[in-house]
N, C-alpha and C positions, 0 to 999 in steps of 0.2 A: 510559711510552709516551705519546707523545702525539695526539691525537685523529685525526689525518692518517694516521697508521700503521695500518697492516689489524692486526687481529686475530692472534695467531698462532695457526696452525693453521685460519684460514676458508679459505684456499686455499695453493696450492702452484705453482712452476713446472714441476713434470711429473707427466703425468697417473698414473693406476690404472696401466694401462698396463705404461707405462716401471716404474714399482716392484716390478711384481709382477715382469718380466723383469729389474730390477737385482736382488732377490731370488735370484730362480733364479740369477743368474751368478753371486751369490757364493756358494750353498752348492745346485746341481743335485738334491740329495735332499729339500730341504726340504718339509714337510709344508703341504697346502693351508690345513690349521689354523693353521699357523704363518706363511706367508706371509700369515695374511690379520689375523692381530694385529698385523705387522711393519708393514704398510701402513696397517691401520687400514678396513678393510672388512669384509665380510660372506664366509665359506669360500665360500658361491655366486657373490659377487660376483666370484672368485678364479678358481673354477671357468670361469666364464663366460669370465673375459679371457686366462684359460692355454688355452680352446677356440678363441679372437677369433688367439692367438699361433699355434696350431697351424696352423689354416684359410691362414694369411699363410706360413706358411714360417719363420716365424723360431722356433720352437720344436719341436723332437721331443720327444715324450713316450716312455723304455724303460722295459718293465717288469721288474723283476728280483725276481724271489719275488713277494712280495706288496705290494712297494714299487715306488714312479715315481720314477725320478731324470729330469732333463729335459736335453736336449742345444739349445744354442741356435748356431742358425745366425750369428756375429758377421761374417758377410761382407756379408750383405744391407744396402740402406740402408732409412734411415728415412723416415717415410712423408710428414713434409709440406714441399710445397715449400722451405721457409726452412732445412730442413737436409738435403735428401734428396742430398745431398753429400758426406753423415759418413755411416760405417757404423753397427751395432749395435756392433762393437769399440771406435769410437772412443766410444760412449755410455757403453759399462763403462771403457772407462779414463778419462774425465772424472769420473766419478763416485766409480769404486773407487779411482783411482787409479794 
């Protein structure tokens, strides 16, 4: 690597955010513990942006026994001007595939 090159892993092109709801899209049951290893944050910090998703519309939380699986709204757009023209759909298929 050479000196000009960032670090890897000092930053990323999408935020907390965006992870923790690509997360949820690919497996709705996943545990806040586990979402927050995947990501690389803190369970709280998990907590916090899966309340940030709820509060917006882009996320339901069902409960089912004693488990959360999570329903994500992919019609809604995203939220900042330079892509608020793409849906949450088109986020998880760029990414998942």
């Amino acid at each position: 690597m050479s000196a000009d090159e960032p670090e890897c892993g000092s930053w990323t092109f999408l935020t907390n955010h965006a992870h923790v709801l690509l997360c949820l899209a690919r497996d709705s049951t996943m545990r806040m513990r586990d979402v927050a290893l995947n990501v690389g944050i803190t369970e709280r910090a998990v907590q916090g942006i899966v309340s940030d998703l709820e509060a917006a519309g882009y996320v339901e939380r069902v409960r089912t026994g004693r488990r959360n699986s999570y329903r994500i709204d992919e019609e809604l757009h995203l939220r900042h001007p330079i892509e608020q023209h793409k849906t949450i759909a088109d986020l998880i298929r760029t990414i998942h595939g």
